[in-house]
C-alpha positions in Angstrom: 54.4 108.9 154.0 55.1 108.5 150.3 54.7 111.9 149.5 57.2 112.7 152.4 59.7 110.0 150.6 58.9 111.5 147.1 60.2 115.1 148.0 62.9 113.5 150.0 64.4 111.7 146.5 63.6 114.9 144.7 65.6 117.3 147.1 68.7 115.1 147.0 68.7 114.1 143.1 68.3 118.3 143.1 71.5 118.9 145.4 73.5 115.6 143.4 72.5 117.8 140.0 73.2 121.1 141.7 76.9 119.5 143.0 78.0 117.7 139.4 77.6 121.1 137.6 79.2 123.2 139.9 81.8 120.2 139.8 81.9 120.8 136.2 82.2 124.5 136.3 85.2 124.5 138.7 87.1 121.8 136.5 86.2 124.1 133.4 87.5 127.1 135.0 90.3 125.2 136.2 90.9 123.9 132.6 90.5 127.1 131.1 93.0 128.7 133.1 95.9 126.0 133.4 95.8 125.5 129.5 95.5 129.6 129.3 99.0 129.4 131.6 100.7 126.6 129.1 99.5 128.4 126.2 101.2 131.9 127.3 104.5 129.9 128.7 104.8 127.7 125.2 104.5 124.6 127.5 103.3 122.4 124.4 103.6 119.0 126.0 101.8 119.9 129.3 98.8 121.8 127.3 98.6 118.5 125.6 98.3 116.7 128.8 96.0 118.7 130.4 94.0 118.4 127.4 93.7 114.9 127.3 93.0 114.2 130.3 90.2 117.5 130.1 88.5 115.2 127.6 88.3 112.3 128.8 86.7 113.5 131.5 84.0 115.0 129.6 84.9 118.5 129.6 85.3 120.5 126.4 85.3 123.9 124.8 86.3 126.2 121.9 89.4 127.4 123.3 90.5 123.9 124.5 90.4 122.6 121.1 92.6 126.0 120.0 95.2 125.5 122.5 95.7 122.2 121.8 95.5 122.2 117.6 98.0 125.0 118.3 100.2 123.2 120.6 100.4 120.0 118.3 101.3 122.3 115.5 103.8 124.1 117.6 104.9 120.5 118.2 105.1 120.0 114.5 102.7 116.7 115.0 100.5 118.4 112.0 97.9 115.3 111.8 97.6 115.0 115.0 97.0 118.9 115.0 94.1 118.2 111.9 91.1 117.0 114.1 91.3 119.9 116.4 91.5 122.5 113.3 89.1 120.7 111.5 86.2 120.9 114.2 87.2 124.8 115.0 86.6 125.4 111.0 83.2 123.5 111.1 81.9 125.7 113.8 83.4 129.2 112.8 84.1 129.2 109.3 84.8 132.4 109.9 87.9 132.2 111.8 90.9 132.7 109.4 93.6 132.2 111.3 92.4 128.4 112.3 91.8 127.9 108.7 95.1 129.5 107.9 96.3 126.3 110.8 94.4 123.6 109.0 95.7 124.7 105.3 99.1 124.3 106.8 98.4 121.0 108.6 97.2 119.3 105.9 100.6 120.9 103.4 103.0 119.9 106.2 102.1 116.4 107.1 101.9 115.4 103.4 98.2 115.5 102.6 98.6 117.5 99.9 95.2 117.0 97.7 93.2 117.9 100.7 95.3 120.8 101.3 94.8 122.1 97.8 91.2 121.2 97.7 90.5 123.0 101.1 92.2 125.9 100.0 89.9 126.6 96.9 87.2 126.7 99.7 89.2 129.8 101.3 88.7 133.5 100.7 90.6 135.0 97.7 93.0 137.1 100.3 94.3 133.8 101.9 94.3 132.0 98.4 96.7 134.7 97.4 98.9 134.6 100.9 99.0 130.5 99.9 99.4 130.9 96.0 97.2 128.6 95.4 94.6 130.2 92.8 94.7 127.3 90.0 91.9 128.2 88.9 92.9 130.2 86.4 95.3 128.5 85.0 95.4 125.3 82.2 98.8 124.1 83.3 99.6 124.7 87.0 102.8 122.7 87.1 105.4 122.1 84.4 108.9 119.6 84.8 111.2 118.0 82.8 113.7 115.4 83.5 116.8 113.4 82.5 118.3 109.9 82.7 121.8 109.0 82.1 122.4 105.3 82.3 125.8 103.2 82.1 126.0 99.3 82.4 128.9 96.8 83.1 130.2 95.0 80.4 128.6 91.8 80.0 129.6 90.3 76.7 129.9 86.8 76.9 133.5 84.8 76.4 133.0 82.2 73.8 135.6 80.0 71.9 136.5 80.8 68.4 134.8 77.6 67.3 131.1 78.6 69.1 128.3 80.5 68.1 127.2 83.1 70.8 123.3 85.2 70.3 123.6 87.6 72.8 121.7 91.5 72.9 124.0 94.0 75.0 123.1 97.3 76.0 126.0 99.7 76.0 124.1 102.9 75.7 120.8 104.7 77.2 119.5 108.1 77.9 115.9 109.4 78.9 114.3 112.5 78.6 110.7 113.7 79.7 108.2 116.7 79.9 105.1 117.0 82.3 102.7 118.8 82.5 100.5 118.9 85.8 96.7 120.8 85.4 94.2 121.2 88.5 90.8 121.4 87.6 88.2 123.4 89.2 86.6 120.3 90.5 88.2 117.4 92.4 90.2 116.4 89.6 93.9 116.8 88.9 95.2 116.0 85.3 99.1 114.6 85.0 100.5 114.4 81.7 104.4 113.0 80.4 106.0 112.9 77.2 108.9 110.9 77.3 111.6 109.7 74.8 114.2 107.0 75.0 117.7 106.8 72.5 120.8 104.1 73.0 122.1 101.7 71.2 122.3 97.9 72.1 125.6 95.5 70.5 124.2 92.7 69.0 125.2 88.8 67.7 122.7 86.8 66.2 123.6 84.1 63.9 120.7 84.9 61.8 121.9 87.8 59.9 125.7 87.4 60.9 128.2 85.8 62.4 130.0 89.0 63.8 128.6 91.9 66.1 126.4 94.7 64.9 124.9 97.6 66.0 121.2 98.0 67.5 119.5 101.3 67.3 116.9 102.0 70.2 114.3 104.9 69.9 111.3 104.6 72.4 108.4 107.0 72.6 106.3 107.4 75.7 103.0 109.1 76.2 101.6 108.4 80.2 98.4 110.1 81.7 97.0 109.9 85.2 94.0 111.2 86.7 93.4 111.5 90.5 90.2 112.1 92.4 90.2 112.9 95.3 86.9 111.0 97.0 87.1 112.3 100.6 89.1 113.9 103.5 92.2 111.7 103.2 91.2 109.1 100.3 92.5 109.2 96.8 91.7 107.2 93.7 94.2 107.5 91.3 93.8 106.0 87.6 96.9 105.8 84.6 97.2 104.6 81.2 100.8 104.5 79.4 101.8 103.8 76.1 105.5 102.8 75.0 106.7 102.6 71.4 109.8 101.2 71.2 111.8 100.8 67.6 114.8 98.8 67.1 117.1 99.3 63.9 120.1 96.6 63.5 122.2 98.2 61.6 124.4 96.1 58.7 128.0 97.2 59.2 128.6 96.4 55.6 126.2 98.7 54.4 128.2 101.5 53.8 130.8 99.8 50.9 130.6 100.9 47.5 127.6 103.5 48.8 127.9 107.3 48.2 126.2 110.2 48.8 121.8 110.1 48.2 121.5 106.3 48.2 119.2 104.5 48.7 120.5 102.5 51.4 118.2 99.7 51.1 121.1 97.5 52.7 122.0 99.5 55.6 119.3 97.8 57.9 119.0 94.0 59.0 115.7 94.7 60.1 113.4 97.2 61.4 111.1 96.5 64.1 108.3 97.8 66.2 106.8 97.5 69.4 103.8 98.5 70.7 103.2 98.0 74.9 100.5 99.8 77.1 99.7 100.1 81.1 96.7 100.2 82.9 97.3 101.3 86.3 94.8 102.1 89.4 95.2 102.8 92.9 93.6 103.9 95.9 95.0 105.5 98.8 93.7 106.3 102.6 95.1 109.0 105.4 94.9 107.2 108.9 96.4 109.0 111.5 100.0 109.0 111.0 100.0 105.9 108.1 98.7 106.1 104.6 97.9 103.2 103.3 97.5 101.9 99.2 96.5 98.9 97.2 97.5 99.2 93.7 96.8 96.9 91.0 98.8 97.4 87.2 97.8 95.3 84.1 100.7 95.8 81.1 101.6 94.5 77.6 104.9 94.7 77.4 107.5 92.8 75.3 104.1 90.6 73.8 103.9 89.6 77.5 100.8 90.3 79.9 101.7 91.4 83.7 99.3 91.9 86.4 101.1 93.4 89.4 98.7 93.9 92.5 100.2 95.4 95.1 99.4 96.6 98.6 102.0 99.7 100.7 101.8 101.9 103.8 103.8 104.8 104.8 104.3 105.8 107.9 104.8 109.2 109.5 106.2 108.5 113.1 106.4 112.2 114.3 103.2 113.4 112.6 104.4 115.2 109.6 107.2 114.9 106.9 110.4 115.4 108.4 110.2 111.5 108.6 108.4 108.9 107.1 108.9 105.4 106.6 107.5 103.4 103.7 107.0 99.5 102.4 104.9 98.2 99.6 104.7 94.3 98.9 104.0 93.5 95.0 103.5 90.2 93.3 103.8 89.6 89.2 101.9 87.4 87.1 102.6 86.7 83.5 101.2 84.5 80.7 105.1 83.9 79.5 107.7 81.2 80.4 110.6 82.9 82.6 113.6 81.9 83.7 113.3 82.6 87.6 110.5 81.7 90.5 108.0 84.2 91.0 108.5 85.3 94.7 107.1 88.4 96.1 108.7 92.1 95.4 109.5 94.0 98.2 110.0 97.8 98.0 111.3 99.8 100.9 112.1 103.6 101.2 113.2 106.2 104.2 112.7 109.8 103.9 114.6 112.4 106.1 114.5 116.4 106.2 118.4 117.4 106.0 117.4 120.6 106.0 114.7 123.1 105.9 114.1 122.4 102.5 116.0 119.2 101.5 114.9 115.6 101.9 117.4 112.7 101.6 115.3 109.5 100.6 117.3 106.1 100.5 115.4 103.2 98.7 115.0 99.6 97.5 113.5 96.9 95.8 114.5 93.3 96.2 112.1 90.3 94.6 113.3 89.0 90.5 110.5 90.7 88.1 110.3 91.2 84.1 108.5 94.4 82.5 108.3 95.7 85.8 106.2 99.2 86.5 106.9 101.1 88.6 105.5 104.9 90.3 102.6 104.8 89.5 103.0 103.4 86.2 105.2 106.1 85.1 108.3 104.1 85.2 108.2 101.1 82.9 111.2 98.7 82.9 110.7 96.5 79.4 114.1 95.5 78.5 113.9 91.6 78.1 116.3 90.7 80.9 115.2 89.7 84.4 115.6 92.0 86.9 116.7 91.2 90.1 117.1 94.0 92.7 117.7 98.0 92.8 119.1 100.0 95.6 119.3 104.4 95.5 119.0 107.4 96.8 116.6 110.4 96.1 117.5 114.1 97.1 114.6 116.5 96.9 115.0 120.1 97.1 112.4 122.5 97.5 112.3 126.5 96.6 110.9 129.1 96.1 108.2 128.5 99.1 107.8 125.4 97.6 107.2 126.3 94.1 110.4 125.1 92.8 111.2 121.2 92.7 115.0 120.0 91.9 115.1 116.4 92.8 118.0 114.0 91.6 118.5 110.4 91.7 121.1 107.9 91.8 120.1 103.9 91.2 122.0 100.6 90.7 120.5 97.5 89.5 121.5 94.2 89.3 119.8 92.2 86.1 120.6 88.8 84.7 121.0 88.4 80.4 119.9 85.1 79.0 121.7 84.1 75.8 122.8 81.0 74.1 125.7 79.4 73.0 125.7 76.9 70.2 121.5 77.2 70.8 121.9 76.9 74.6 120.7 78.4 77.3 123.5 80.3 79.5 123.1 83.7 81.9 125.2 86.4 83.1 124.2 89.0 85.9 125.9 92.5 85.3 124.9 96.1 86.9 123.0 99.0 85.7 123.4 102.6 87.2 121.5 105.9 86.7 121.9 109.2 86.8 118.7 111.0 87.0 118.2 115.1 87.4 114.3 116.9 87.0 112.8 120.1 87.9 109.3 120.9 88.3 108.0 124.7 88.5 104.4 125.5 89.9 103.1 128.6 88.5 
């Protein structure tokens, strides 16, 4: 009898087996041929459905992962098109034309280190359909850029009978030159020269009782270093160095003086300044956010800063067209100050106008001093309290993106300390700049 009842169980676990894979094979075929159908018809969003619901019920296969990398693509949803690329790649390295699909995804939806980085893994005929043979090169990118800046007039009223010290910026440009260098590894170099003229208007009872003139000449040397760790992650590190001279200038120092003096008079004083920046930050692709935490440590002004900082940007439709980003910063500093440390908030949209032009509104809100900013490339060390910036960024690309034009407009809002008859007082005025670069990749 229990041999009877053995043979019985074995018959019908044979026939359960026997009717799950033919199950299976009819839901494949059925699979196979409805995605087959959307894929002909360009119906993107039902392939997608089908596919889902394909896999969740266990059934898989090469052309199912195609089909739907393809149809996100098509969709323009590039990171949600990455996973499906990415395993076709692993199993047939061989197949161009998905690695052609994954180069793109990663470019499109804004990860663009992996995108260079799996590109030096491609054969040398798609390298040179991408342009992307760095290699042999020791500077792969090359910009430059300019800064106009105006400011409200903020000199204070006083009575004939006070004394007023008061330092008032009426003047400021800003010029740079970067340089940009891929190595062979997973290492891309980032250098910027930079160089700062103006003139500030200046009364300080010290040297006299009237208004002179403050030369400003600032030098700037900032290098950055990113690694790229693994599919998504970055660790970016910076170091900048400001030299910043100031020259008042005795407007008496001219009388009596010709021609191949000496001009040991013409100065009240000459000063100065050393600052540096020590940046890092690390960065991490998640679906459609990256996320950041940044920390910056800075001399500036004989002040120390530490700025620690956490962001995330978020790519609703999958790729660049939009994006929505917010970082959240907080300053530290070993000096007195004249305003409540409160977090500093930084918010930007980006939208694709066109093809090849982005519009990119932004702002900052939160009261800082010696502020860095980007990265550390952007260091804000004049001595009065900043308060809040608002802009806009318009970003052009050309040349199959090997041409960058990208210009800026920002306005600030800072508050000037100064005294009157040795006291304290403060005025807020408003900044604006004008700000134009270009960037060529070779």
């Amino acid at each position: 009898m229990r041999k009877k009842e053995l043979i019985l169980i074995s018959v019908i676990f044979i026939l359960t087996l026997f009717r799950i894979t033919a199950q299976n094979t009819i839901n494949t075929i059925s699979v196979d041929t409805k995605t087959y159908n959307f894929y002909e018809q360009k119906e993107w969003t039902k392939l997608i459905e089908t596919g889902k619901e394909s896999l969740e019920n266990g059934i898989d296969f090469y052309y199912l992962q195609y089909r739907m990398g393809v149809a996100y693509y098509e969709l323009k949803k590039y990171r949600k098109a990455i996973p499906f690329f990415e395993k076709l790649f692993n199993e047939t390295p061989e197949d161009l034309v998905a690695a052609e699909y994954l180069y793109y995804s990663y470019l499109f939806s804004g990860m663009y280190e992996d995108a260079r980085l799996f590109g030096r893994t491609l054969p040398v005929s798609l390298k040179n359909k991408f342009n992307i043979n760095f290699e042999r090169l020791i500077f792969n990118n090359v910009g430059a850029e300019f800064k106009y800046y105006t400011f409200d007039n903020y000199e204070a009223s006083i009575e004939s009978d006070e004394n007023l010290d008061q330092r008032i910026t009426q003047n400021l440009w800003y010029a740079d030159l970067n340089l940009t260098t891929y190595t062979k590894g997973k290492f891309t170099l980032f250098q910027g020269f930079s160089y700062i003229r103006g003139k500030n208007k200046v009364f300080d009872s010290t040297y006299t009782d009237t208004a002179f003139n403050e030369n400003i000449k600032q030098f700037q040397y900032y290098i950055s270093g990113n690694w790229f760790i693994s599919k998504g992650t970055n660790v970016k590190a910076a170091i900048h160095y400001v030299n910043t001279k100031l020259e008042g200038i005795n407007p008496e120092s001219n009388i009596g003086q010709g021609y191949g003096s000496s001009g040991m008079n013409q100065l009240y004083y000459k000063t100065s300044l050393n600052g540096i920046v020590g940046f890092i930050k690390y960065t991490k692709s998640v679906s459609n956010f990256d996320i950041k935490a940044t920390v910056t440590l800075s001399y500036l002004n004989s002040a120390t800063q530490i700025l620690p900082g956490i962001g995330v940007n978020y790519y609703p439709l999958g790729n660049t067209n939009l994006y929505i980003g917010a970082e959240f910063l907080y300053q530290f500093t070993n000096k007195d100050i004249e305003y409540t440390p409160a977090p500093i908030v930084k918010s930007k949209i980006g939208v694709r106008l066109f093809k090849s032009v982005w519009l990119e509104p932004f702002m900052l809100y939160g009261k800082s001093r010696n502020l860095v900013d980007e990265d550390a490339f952007v260091v804000y060390n004049s001595p009065n309290t900043l308060n809040h910036w608002y802009g806009s960024n318009l970003n052009i690309n050309l040349k199959e993106n090997r041409l960058l034009l990208y210009f800026t407009w920002q306005k600030y809002s800072f508050t000037n300390t100064f005294q009157v008859n040795s006291f304290d007082k403060q005025v807020d005025y408003n900044m604006e700049t004008f700000f134009g670069g270009i960037k060529f990749r070779f």
